[in-house]
C-alpha positions as CSV (number, residue, x, y, z in Angstrom):
1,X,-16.7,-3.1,28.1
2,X,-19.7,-4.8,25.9
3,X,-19.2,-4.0,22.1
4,X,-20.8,-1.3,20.5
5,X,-22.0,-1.2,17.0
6,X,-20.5,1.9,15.7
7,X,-17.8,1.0,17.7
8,X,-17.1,3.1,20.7
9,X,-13.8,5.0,22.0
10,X,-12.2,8.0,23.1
11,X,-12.0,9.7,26.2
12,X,-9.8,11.9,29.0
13,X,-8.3,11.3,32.4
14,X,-8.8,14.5,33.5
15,X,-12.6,14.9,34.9
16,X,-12.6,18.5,34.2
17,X,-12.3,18.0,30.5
18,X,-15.4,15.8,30.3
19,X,-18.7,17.2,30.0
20,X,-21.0,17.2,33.5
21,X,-22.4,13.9,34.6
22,X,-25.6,13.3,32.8
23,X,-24.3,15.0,30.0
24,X,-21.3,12.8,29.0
25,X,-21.2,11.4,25.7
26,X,-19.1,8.6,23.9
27,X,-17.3,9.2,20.7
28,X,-18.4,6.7,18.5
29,X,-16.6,5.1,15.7
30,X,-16.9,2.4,12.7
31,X,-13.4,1.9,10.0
32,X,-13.8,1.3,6.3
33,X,-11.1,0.8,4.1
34,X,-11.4,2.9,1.0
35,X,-11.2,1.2,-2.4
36,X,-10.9,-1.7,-1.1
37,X,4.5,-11.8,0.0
38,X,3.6,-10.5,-2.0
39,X,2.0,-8.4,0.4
40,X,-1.4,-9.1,1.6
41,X,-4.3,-6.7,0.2
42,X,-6.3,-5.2,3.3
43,X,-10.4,-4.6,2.3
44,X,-13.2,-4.1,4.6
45,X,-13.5,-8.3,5.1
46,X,-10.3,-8.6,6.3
47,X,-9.9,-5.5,8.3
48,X,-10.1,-6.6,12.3
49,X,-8.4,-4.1,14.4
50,X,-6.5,-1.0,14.6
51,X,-4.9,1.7,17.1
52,X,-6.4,5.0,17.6
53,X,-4.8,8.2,18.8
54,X,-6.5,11.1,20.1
55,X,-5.7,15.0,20.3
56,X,-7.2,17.8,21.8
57,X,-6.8,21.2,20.5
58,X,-8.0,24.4,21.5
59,X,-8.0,25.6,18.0
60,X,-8.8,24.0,14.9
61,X,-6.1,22.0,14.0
62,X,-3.2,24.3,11.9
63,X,0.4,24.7,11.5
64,X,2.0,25.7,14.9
65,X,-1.3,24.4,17.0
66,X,-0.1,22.3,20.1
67,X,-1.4,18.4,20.1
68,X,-2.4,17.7,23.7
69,X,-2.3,13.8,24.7
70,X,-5.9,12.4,24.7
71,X,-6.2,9.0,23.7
72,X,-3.1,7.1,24.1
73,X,-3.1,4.3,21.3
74,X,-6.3,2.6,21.8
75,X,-6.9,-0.8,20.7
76,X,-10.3,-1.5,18.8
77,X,-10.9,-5.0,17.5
78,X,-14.0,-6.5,15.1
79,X,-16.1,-9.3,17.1
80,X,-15.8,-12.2,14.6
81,X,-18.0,-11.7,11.4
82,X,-20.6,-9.1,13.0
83,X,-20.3,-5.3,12.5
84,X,-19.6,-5.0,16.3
85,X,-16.3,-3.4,17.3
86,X,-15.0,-3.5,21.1
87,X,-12.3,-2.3,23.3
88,X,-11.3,-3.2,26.7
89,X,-9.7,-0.1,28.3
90,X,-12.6,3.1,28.4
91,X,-14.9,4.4,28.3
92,X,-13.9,7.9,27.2
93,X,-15.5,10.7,26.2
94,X,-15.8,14.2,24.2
95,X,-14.0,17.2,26.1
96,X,-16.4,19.8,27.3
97,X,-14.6,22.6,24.7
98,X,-11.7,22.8,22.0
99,X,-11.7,19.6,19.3
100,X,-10.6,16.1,18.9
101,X,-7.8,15.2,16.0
102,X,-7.9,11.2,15.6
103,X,-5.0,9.5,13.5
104,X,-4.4,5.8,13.0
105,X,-2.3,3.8,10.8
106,X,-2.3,0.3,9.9
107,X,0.4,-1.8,10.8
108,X,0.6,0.6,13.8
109,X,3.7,3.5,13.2
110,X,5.2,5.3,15.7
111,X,3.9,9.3,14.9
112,X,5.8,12.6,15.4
113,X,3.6,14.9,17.0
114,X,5.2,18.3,18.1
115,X,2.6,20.8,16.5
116,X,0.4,20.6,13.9
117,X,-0.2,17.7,11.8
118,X,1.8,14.4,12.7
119,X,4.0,12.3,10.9
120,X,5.8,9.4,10.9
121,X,9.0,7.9,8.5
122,X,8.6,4.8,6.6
123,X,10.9,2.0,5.0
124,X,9.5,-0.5,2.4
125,X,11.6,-4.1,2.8
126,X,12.4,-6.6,1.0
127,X,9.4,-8.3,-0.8
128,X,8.7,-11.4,1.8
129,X,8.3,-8.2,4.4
130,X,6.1,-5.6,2.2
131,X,2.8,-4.4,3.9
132,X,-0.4,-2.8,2.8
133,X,0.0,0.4,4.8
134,X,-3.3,2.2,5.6
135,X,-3.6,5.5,7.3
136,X,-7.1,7.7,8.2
137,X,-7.3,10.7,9.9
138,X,-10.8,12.6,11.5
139,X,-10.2,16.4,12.4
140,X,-11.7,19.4,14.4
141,X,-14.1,16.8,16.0
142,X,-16.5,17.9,18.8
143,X,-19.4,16.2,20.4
144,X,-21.5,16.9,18.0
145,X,-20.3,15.2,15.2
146,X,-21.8,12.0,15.6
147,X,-20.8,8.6,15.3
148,X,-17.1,9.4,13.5
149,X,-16.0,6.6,10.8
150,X,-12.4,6.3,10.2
151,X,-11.6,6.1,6.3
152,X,-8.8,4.2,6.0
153,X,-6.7,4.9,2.7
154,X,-3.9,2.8,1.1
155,X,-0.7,4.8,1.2
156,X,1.5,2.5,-0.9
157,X,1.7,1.6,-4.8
158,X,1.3,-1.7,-6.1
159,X,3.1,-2.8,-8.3
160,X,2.5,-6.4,-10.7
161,X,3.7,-7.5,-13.4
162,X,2.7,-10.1,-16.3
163,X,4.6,-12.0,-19.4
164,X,3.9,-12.2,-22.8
165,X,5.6,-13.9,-25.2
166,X,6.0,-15.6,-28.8
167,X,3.1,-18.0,-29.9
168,X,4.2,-21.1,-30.2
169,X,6.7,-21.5,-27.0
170,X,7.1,-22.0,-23.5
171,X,8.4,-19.6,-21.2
172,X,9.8,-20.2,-17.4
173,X,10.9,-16.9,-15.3
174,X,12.6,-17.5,-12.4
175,X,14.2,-14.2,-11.8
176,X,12.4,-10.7,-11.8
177,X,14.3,-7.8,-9.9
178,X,13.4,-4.1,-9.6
179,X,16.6,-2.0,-9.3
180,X,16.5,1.9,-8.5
181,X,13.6,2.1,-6.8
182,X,13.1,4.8,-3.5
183,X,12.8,2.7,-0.6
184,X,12.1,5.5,2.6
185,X,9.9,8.0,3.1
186,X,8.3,10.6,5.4
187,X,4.3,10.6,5.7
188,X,2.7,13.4,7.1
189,X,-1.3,13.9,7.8
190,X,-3.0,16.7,6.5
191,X,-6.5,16.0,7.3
192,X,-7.8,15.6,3.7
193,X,-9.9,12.5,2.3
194,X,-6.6,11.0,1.3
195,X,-4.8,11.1,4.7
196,X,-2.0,12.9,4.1
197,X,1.4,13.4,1.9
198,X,4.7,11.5,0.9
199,X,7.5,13.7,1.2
200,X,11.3,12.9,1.3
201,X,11.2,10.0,-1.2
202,X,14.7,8.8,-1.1
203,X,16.9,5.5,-0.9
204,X,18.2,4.4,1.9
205,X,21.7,4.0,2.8
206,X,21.1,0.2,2.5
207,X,18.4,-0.4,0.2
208,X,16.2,-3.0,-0.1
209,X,16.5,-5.6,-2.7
210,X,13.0,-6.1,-4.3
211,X,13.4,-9.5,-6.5
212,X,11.0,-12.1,-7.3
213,X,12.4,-15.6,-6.7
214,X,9.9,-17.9,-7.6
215,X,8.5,-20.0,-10.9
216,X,6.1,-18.7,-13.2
217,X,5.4,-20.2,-16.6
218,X,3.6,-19.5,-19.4
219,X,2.4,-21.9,-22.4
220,X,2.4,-19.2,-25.1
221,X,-0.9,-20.6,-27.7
222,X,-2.1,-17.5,-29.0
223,X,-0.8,-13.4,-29.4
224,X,-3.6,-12.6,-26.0
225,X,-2.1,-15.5,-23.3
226,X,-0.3,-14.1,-20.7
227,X,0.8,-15.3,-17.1
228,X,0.8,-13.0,-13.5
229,X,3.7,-13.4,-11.2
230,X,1.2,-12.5,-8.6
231,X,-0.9,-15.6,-8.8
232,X,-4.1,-14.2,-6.8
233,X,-5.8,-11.1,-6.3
234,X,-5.2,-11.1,-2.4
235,X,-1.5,-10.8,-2.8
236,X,0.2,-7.9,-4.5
237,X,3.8,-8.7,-5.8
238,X,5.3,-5.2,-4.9
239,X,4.1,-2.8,-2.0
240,X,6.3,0.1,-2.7
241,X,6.4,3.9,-1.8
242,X,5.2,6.2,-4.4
243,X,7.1,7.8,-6.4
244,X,8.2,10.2,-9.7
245,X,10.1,7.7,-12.0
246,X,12.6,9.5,-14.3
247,X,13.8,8.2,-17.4
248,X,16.2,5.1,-17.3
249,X,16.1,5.7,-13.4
250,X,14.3,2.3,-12.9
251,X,15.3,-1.0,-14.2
252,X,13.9,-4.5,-14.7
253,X,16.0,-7.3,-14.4
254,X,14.2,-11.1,-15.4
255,X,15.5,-14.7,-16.0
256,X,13.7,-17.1,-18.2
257,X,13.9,-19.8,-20.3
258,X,12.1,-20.3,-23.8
259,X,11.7,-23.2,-25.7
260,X,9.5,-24.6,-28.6
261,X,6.4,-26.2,-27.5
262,X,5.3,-29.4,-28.3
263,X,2.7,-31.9,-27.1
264,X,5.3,-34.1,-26.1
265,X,6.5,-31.3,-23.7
266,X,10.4,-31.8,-24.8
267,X,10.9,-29.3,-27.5
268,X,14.2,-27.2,-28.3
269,X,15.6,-24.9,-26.2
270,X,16.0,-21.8,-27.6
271,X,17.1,-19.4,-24.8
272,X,18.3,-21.0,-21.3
273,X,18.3,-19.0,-17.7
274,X,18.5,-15.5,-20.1
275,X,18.9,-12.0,-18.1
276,X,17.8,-9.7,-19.9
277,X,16.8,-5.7,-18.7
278,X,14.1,-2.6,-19.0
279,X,13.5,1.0,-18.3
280,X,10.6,1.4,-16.6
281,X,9.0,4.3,-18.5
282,X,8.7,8.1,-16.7
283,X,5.9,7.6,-14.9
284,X,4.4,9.0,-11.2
285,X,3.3,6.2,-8.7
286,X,0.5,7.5,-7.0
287,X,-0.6,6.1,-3.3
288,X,-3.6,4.1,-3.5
289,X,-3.2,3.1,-7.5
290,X,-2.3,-0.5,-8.9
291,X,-0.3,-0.7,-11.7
292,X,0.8,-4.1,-14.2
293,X,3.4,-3.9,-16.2
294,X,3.6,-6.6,-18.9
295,X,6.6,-7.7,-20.0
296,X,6.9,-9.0,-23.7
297,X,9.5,-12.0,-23.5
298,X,11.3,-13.4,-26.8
299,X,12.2,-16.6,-27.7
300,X,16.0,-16.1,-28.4
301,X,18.7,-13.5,-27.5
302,X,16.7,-10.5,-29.0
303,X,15.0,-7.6,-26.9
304,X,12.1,-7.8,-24.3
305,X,9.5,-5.3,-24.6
306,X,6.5,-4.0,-22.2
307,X,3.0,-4.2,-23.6
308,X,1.0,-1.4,-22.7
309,X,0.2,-1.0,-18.7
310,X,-2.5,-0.7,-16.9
311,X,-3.8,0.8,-13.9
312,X,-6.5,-0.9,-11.9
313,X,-8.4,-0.6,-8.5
314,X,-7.9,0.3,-5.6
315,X,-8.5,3.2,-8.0
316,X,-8.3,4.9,-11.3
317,X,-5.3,6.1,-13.1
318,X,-4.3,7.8,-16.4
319,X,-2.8,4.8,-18.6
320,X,1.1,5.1,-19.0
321,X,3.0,5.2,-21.7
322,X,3.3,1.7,-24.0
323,X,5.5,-1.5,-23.4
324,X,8.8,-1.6,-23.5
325,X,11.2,-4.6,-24.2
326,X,14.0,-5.6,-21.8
327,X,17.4,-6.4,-23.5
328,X,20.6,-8.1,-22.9
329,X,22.8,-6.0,-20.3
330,X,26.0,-5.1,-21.8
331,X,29.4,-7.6,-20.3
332,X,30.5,-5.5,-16.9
C-alpha cells in the first residue's frame, strides 16, 4: 500500500463492522515521542517504526469492558527522512458503531488484555541490554476523530552520574555499581497523557547487576571540572524502572584511582583501585525524568560525597536532596 502522510492503519475482517461502501474511512495516524549501552535515547529523529494494536468496544473503555480483537499488531515504518509512514498489510477501517482503544509500546511487549485496560510485565537487564521503553495509548476513538497521533511517552528513569574531585589531581574510575535497585515491574495503560502506571516494583528472584565497567578520567584544575560516565547525550548510562528509594536502601559502589597531577603526567599516587560506597538519598524516580548524580571523589582514603543532583529533560523535576560522599565499606 503507497504511504500516507499522517500515516494510515487500522481496520476489521469482518465486513459488517465497516461502514457501507462509499462511506468507508481510514484511521489515520502520525507518532511523536514526547520530550524527546548505556541505552540509546529514542526522539522523534530516530523514531522509525512501531506496532500498533487495535480494540473495539462497545462502551467507552472502563474497568470490566471486554477488548474485542481489531488490529492485530500492525507494523508501521517511516519512509527514510520524509514525514511519510507506510504499512504493507491493510487497508482497515473505523467500525460502523462502538470505539477504537489503540496501544503500542516501543521495543514491542507482549500485553495482557482480558478486560479493561491492558498491561504488560517488565524486567530491566543488565546495563549492555537496557532500553528506552516508550508506550502511547489513543482511547474511545470513532471515525470522527480525525487523523489520531500516537504520543509516545518514556516509561523508564535515567539515571547518570558525574565525578568531582580535589583540584589539583587526577582521577580514573573504573568501577561504578548500583546495588538495591528494583529490577521488574508491571505496567498498565490507563488512557491518560502519560500512558499508564508502574505497579509491582519489585526485585527479581535473580536480579540484574547494573555496573559500569569502563574508564573515565578526570584532570581535576579547578573546584567546577567534572567528568560524565555517559560520554554523549544519545546514550543514557542507566535505563531503570521507577521507583520510591528509601533511606540506605540504594547503594553506590565506585573504583578509582587519584594521584597528584603534574605536567609531566607521573605524579604520586595517593589512592590506588579504591572502593569506596554511598546511599543514594530518599528520593522517588519518576518515568520520563533524568536524573545526575555527582559523585564527589577524594584523593586519599577519606569519604566520597554527592554534590547536589539534578534533574534534566526529558522533563522537569523537583531537585533532590544534596550530595553525599561514598566511604570505605567496612572488612566483611
Amino acid at each position: 500500500m503507497a504511504a500516507v502522510a499522517a500515516l494510515a492503519i487500522v481496520g476489521c475482517s469482518q465486513n459488517e463492522e465497516i461502514e457501507k461502501a462509499g462511506e468507508k474511512a481510514e484511521i489515520n495516524f502520525g507518532a511523536v515521542v514526547r520530550n524527546a549501552t548505556r541505552a540509546t535515547i529514542v526522539n522523534n529523529a530516530d523514531f522509525k517504526s512501531f506496532k500498533v494494536y487495535g480494540y473495539k468496544t462497545t462502551d467507552k473503555i472502563g474497568e470490566g469492558v471486554q477488548l474485542g480483537a481489531f488490529i492485530p499488531g500492525l507494523t508501521v515504518s517511516k519512509e527514510g527522512d520524509t514525514d511519510n509512514w507506510g504499512y504493507t498489510d491493510g487497508p482497515y477501517y473505523w467500525p460502523l458503531s462502538g470505539y477504537v482503544q489503540f496501544f503500542s509500546t516501543v521495543p514491542e511487549q507482549t500485553l495482557t488484555v482480558v478486560s479493561g485496560y491492558p498491561s504488560f510485565s517488565y524486567n530491566v537487564g543488565a546495563i549492555g541490554d537496557q532500553k528506552d521503553l516508550l508506550a502511547a495509548n489513543l482511547i474511545d476513538k470513532q471515525k470522527d476523530a480525525g487523523d489520531l497521533q500516537l504520543p509516545f511517552c518514556h516509561l523508564l528513569t535515567q539515571v547518570n552520574f558525574s565525578i568531582k574531585g580535589d583540584v589539583g589531581f587526577t582521577y580514573t574510575l573504573t568501577g561504578l555499581e548500583l546495588i538495591g535497585v528494583k529490577d521488574e515491574g508491571t505496567f498498565t495503560f490507563d488512557g491518560s497523557a502519560g500512558a499508564g502506571t508502574w505497579t509491582e516494583v519489585k526485585a527479581s528472584a535473580v536480579p540484574a547487576k547494573y555496573a559500569f565497567t569502563g574508564s573515565v578520567e578526570l584532570v581535576s584544575k579547578k573546584a567546577e571540572d567534572s567528568a560524565n560516565l555517559d560520554q554523549d547525550q544519545a546514550n543514557a548510562l542507566f535505563m531503570l524502572l521507577p521507583q520510591n528509594i528509601d533511606n540506605n536502601t540504594v547503594k553506590v559502589k565506585v573504583t578509582y584511582s587519584a594521584k597528584v597531577t603534574t605536567a609531566e603526567g607521573n605524579g604520586q599516587l595517593t589512592l590506588e583501585n579504591g572502593v569506596k560506597e554511598v546511599s543514594i538519598p530518599t528520593v522517588n524516580w519518576e518515568k520520563g525524568k533524568r536524573v545526575r548524580y555527582t559523585l564527589n571523589l577524594t584523593s586519599d582514603a577519606t569519604e566520597v560525597t554527592f554534590g547536589k543532583p539534578t534533574w534534566e529533560d526529558w522533563s522537569d523535576a523537583n531537585p533532590q536532596p544534596d550530595p553525599v560522599i561514598p566511604v570505605t565499606p567496612p572488612a566483611e
